[in-house]
Structures are given as C-alpha cells and as structure tokens.
N, C-alpha and C positions, 0 to 999 in steps of 0.2 A: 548487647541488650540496652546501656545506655542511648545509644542511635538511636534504636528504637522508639524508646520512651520519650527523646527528644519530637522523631519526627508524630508522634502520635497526638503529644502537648501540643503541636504547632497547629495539626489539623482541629484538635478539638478546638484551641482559641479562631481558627479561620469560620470553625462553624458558630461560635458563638456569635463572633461581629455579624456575620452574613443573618442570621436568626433576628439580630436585633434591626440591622438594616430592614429584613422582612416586616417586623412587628411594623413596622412605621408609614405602611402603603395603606390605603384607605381604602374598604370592601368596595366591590364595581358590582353592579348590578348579575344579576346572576344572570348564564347563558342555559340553552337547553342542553341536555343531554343528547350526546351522538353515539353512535354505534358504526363503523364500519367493518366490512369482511371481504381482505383480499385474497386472489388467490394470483401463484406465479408457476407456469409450466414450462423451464426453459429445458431445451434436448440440442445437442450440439456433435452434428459427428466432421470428425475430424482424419485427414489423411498425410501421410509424410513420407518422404524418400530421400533418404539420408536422416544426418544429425547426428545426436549424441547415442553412443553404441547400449546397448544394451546390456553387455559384457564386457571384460576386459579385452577378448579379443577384438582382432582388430577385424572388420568387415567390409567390402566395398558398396554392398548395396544394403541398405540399413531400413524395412520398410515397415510401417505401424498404421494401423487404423483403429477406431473405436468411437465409441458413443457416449457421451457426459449426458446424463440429466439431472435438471435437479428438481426439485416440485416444495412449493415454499405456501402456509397458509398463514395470514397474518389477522392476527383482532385488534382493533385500537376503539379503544374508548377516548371520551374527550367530556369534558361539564366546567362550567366557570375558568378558573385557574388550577386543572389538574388532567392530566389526560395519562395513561396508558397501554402501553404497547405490547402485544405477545407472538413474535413471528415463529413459528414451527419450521424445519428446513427437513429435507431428506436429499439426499445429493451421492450419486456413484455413477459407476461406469455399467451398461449394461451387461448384463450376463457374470460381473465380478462376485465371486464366493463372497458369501452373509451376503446380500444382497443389495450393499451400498452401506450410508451413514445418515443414522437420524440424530438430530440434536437442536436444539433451540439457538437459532442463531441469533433473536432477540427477546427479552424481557426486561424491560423498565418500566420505570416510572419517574413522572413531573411534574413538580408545582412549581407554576410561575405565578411570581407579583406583577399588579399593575405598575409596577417603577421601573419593569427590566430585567431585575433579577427572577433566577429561575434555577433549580435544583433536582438534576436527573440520577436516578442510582439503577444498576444493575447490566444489564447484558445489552452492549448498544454498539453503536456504528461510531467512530470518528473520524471525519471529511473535515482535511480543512484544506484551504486556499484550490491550488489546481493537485490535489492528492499526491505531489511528490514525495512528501515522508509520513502522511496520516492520511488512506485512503480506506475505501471498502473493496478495494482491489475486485471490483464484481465478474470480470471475468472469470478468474478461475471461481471455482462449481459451487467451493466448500466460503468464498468471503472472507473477510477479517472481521473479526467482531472485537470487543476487548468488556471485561467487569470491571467496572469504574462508578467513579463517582464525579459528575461532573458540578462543579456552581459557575455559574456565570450573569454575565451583565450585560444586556442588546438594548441599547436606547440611544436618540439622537447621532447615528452614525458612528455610535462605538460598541465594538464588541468587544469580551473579555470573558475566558474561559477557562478555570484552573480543574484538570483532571485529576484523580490520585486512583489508582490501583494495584493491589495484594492479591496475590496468584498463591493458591495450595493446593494441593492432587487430594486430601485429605483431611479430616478436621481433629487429627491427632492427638492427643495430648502429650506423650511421647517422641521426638524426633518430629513435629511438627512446625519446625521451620525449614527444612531443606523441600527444595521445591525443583523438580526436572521432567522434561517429557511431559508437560501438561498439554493445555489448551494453550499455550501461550511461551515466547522465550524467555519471558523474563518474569522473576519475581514480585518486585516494583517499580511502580513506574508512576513517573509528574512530569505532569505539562501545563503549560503556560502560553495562552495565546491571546494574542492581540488586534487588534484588525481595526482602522479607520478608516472610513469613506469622507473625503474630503469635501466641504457642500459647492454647492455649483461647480465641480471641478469632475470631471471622470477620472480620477486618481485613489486608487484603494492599496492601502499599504498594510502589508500582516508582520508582525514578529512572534517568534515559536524559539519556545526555551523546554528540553526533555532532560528527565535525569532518569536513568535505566537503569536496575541493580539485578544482574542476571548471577545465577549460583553456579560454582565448578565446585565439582571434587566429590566427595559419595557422602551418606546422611553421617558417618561417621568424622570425616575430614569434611568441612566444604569451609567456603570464602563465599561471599557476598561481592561483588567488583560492579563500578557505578562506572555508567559512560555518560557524558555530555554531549548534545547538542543544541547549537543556539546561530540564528540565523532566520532572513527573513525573505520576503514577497510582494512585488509589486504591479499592480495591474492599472495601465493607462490606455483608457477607451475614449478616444477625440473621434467621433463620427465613424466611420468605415474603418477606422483602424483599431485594431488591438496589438500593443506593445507590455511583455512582461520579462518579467527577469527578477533570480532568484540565488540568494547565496548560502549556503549551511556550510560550519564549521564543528565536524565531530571531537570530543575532547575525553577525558577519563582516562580510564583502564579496561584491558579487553583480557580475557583468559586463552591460551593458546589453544586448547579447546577445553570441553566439557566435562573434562574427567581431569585435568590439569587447577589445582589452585596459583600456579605460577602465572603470574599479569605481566602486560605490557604497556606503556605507555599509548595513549591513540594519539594521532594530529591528521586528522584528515580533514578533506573541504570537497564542495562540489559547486558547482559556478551553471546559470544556465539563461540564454536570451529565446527569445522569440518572437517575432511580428506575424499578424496575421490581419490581411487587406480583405475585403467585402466588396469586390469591383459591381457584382449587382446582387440579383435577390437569387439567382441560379450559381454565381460563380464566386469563389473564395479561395484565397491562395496564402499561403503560409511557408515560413522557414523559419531556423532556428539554429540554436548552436547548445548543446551539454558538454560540459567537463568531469571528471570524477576522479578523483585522487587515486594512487594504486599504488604496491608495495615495489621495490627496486627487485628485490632478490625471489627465487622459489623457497620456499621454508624445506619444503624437501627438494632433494638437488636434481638437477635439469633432468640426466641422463638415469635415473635412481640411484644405488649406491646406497653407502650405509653412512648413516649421520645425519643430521639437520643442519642447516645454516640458522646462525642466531643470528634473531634480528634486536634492535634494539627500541624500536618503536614499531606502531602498524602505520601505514599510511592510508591504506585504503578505506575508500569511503563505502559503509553500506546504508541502504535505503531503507530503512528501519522499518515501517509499518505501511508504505509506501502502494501506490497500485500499480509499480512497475511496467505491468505491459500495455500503459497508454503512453509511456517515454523511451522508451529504448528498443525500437523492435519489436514488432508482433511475433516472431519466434522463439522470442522468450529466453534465449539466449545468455542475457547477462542480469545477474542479480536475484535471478530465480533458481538456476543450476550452478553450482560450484566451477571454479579453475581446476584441472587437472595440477594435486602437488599442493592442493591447500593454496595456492599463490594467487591474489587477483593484481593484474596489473593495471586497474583503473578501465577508465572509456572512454573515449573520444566519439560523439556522435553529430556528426553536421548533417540536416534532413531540409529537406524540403519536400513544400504536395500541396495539390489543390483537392477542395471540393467542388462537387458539380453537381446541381440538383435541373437537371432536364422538365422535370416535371415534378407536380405537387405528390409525394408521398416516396418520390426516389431520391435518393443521396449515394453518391459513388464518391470516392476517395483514392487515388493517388499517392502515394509518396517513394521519395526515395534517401535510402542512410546510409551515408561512409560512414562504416567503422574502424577504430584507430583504440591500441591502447595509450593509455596515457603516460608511462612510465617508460625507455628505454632497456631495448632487450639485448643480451649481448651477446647472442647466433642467431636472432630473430628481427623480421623488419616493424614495424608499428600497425601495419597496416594488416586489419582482420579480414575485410572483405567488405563488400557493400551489399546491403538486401533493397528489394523491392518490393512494392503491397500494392495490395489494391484490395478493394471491398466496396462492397455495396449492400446497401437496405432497402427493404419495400414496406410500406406502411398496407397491408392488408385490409383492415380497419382498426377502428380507433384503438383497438389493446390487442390489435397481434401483428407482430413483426418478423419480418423473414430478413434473414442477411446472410451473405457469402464472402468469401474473402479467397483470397492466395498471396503466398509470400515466395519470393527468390532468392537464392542468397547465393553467391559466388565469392566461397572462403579462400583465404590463402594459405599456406604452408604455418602461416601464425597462427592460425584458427584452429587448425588442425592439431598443431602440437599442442594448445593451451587446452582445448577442449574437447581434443578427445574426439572430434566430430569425423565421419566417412560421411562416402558419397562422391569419391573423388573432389571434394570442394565444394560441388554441387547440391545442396540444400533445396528440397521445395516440400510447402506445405500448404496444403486447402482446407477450409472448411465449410459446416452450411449450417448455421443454427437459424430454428424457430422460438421467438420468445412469446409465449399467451399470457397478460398477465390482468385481466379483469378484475371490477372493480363490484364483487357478488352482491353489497348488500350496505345497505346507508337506511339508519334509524336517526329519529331526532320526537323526542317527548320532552 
C-alpha cells in the first residue's frame, strides 16, 4: 500500500508541474470546429497446410481455412487545442458462435498547448519508433489498444512522452486490487520515451524506459512482480539509404506463470540492424539481422517425465506490446504462439527482400528468413528452417485496397520438436484481404 501511495504522490506532483507549465502558454487565436466520420471494412480469408496442430495428437496433414472481419466506425472531433476520438470496433471470424466481438478499441481525449505540450487520457493506440515493443499490431483483427494517460512534449525536434496505466476487471471495493484475464497482461504499467531529430542531419534517435507490474497468484494470495525494460533506436536516412538498428535490455522479475507468486530474476536482451536501398522510384531492396535472447534449458524436461528443471533466471526476451508479425515472419510463428514445454529458446532471424512497384498503385514484396534459435540445444541443431513470402497490393482507388500474400516454410526436426508443428516440415500459408476504409463525412463551422 505504501508503493502505492508513493507512486500516486509522484504522478500527482508530475501533473501539477505539467498544469503549471500549461498555465504559461498564451491563447492562439481560435480554429473552427471540424467534425470527421470514418469508416473501416477489412475481411481477410486465410488458408494453411500444416503448422501448429490443433490437438495434441500428432497429425501429418494439418489444414485450416477461415474468414477475419473486422468493421471499425470512428468520430473525431477537433476545435482550437482540443480534439476527441471515439472508434467503435466489431471484429470475429465468420460464422463463429455469438457472432464475433464488439468493443471500443478507441476513446480519448486531448488538449494540446501552443508550447508543445499536450495531454491524452483514455483508450488509445501506442506507436512508437518502428513498432518493435509498442505497436498497434494492426494485423491481427482485434489491435492493441492500452487505458492510459499519456503527457507529453513535441516542439523543435524533441519529443517526450510519459505514459501511466492502471488495469481493473471491476471497480470493487472489496478485493479490488487483484487484477487477471482482463483486457490487458498487466496491472501497471510506465513509459518513458524520447525521440530527437537531429537538425540538418537525417539522424533520429529514440530511448524507451517500461516498468510492468503484472499480478500471480488468486485474489486471496497474489504478488505484484515489476519487469524492466530500457533500450533504444536509431534511424539514419542519407538520400536513398535507410540504415537502423535497435537494442532493448529486459530487467525485473517474472512469475513462473500466472497462478505461481514464486519470481525469477529476468536478464534478457534483443539486438537488431537493418539497411534498406531505394535504387529507383519502382525498385527497393532491404536486409537485416534480429537477435533475441532465449532460455538454455526446457522448464519442463525434453522427453516429459515428472519434475521441472529449475532455472535460476529467465533469459528470454519477450516482445512486450510489440507488432510482431511485421519482424519475424508472416507465419506468426515466434512470439505470437508458445514453445512446446513452456521453453523459448530465443531467435535468430537473418532476412532479406525487395520491393517492386511495376506500376503506380502496385507494390509486390519479396523476402526471405533463416531461422535459427538463439540458445544451444543439446539433441537438437540451431537451425529451425527457413520461410519464404511474398505479397502484393493493389491500390483499387483511393480507400480501397486488395492484397494477397503466401508464405513457405521448410521446418527442420528443430521446429518440429519445439513447436509442435506437422506437415512433414512443410509449412504453407495464403491469404487475400480487402481493406475499405473511407473517409464518410468532414464538417468544419
């Protein structure tokens, strides 16, 4: 409870300074009043043969098909220094019993001063640098959203962001602190982000500091257990080139799972480069290199058996809030679906792939990823398999887009034991979404 009260004093003095800061910006002349109204109808069917089984048994031909939609309506107001957002979401799979999920994936609101400061509270998106660990993951159906509060400061090339959010299933009085199975994994959560744009120079550099306090154990037993991370991002654009590269160092404590008060120390890290060339206005070509920490041993043991192996710290790195399936494979594979055994043994990702835009409204894409885990296996090689992608989009008109894709994947006997996957190794998956997303309706009095 002390904690508490500690970190609640700390935020009310951040809002005091930031208030008085505000007081001291000088009225700007008044703008008009705007009204917009979007709408978003994305539909996405999807086919697979192989992959991860359905069951525990084991299968050789593993095959799935279905239909994502989602259908999104959004209202944004906007007047002087204050604007508000309300996006409505419904999002399932066709034909799924209740008939999918509706929920509001955004609701806030912001007042911004003419000095740079600006102050958002309630149900929002956080994007920052290239979405490695704070994305809106928009692929899958359902997004990431988070309830926050955001203050920040965007003037002369500097930005600065402090987030803070409190997650409750309930507004209790009673056992109104244990918090699990919500909208979200964790209870609380701050961030701290930084970002300069360097002047005359194409050099933009971010730093990002999180503190995450997720709950084990039942409303009767629980613990509170805080992870760290802190680590940054750099993006250098000199004409035709784009060079970035990024490093996060995960720290705290982690619970062995969710029903467990028993912690473990973390030390994980993830490391990752990239160049991307613009030879002309049609052709683009890119590579890159990801790292990501992983643990030595299986928590439970290779062959089953009875007993756990104790470890003494985690090593592996997870991608916290992250959009995943624009870094590590369009099969979604790592970071999205569990290790078989609770164990992740880290990633090793070296890719490469070009763009090709033939013509105005087309864009095809290329690539290809060795996969490798990061950690040392001891009856297993490193080497998971390599995939293939390719995709393309067509610009229909101005707000509706068609796009297709397929993915390869040629797993090894490492893939197969870690993740469980059939298909004799062989992995393939296609899709074909339509995205409609017009822009219904623009007021201004």
């Amino acid at each position: 409870m002390r904690y508490h009260t500690k970190r609640f004093l700390l935020l009310a003095s951040l809002l005091v300074v930031f208030t008085a800061l505000w007081a001291q910006d000088e009225k700007a002349d008044e703008k008009p009043n705007q009204l917009t109204i979007d709408a978003q109808l994305m539909s996405r069917g999807e086919v697979r043969r192989g992959g991860l089984p359905s069951s525990t048994e084991e299968k050789d031909d593993n095959k799935s098909g279905f239909i994502f939609n989602r259908t999104r309506l959004s209202v944004g107001y906007e007047r002087d220094n204050l604007s508000l957002k309300v996006t409505a979401q419904h999002q399932g799979v066709w034909g799924a019993e209740g008939g999918g999920k509706f929920n509001f994936y955004e609701a806030w609101g912001q007042l911004k001063a003419n000095n740079g400061l600006f102050a958002r509270i309630g149900r929002q998106e956080l994007i920052y640098d290239d979405e490695r660990i704070l994305g809106n993951n928009d692929w899958a159906m359902a997004a990431l959203y988070h309830d926050a509060l955001k203050l920040g400061y965007e003037n002369h090339g500097h930005k600065f962001h402090a987030v803070a959010a409190y997650n409750q299933n309930s507004k209790n009085v009673n056992g109104g602190t244990f918090y699990q199975e919500g909208s979200q994994i964790y209870k609380t959560m701050q961030t701290a982000w930084y970002h300069y744009d360097l002047p005359k120079t194409p050099l933009g550099i971010s730093v990002l500091f999180m503190n995450i306090g997720m709950q084990a154990g039942t409303p009767e037993e629980y613990s509170t257990i805080y992870q760290q991370l802190l680590g940054g991002y750099v993006s250098f654009h000199p004409r035709n080139l784009i060079l970035e590269a990024a490093y996060y160092h995960q720290m705290g404590k982690a619970s062995l799972d969710y029903t467990s008060t028993v912690d473990l120390p973390i030390d994980a890290w993830m490391a990752s480069v990239k160049a991307t060339y613009r030879f002309n206005f049609q052709l683009t070509g890119y590579a890159g290199y990801d790292y990501l920490s992983g643990d030595k041993e299986f928590v439970v043991p290779e062959g089953g058996g009875l007993g756990l192996i104790r470890h003494s710290k985690m090593s592996a790195f997870t991608s916290t809030f992250g959009s995943t399936h624009k870094f590590y494979g369009a099969m979604d594979f790592f970071y999205v679906t569990a290790y078989y055994g609770t164990f992740s043994p880290g990633l090793q990702n070296l890719f490469a792939g070009a763009r090709y835009s033939p013509f105005k409204g087309l864009s095809c894409d290329f690539s290809y990823h060795y996969l490798a885990t990061a950690t040392k296996l001891k009856k297993l090689d490193k080497t998971l398999g390599y995939e293939l992608e390719f995709s393309a989009s067509y610009q229909l008109m101005k707000d509706v887009r068609l796009s297709m894709g397929f993915s390869f994947m040629k797993g090894t006997e490492t893939m197969e034991a870690l993740k469980r996957s059939t298909g004799k190794h062989q992995l393939k998956w296609g899709w074909l979404m339509l995205n409609v997303s017009p822009r219904v309706f623009v007021g201004k009095w």
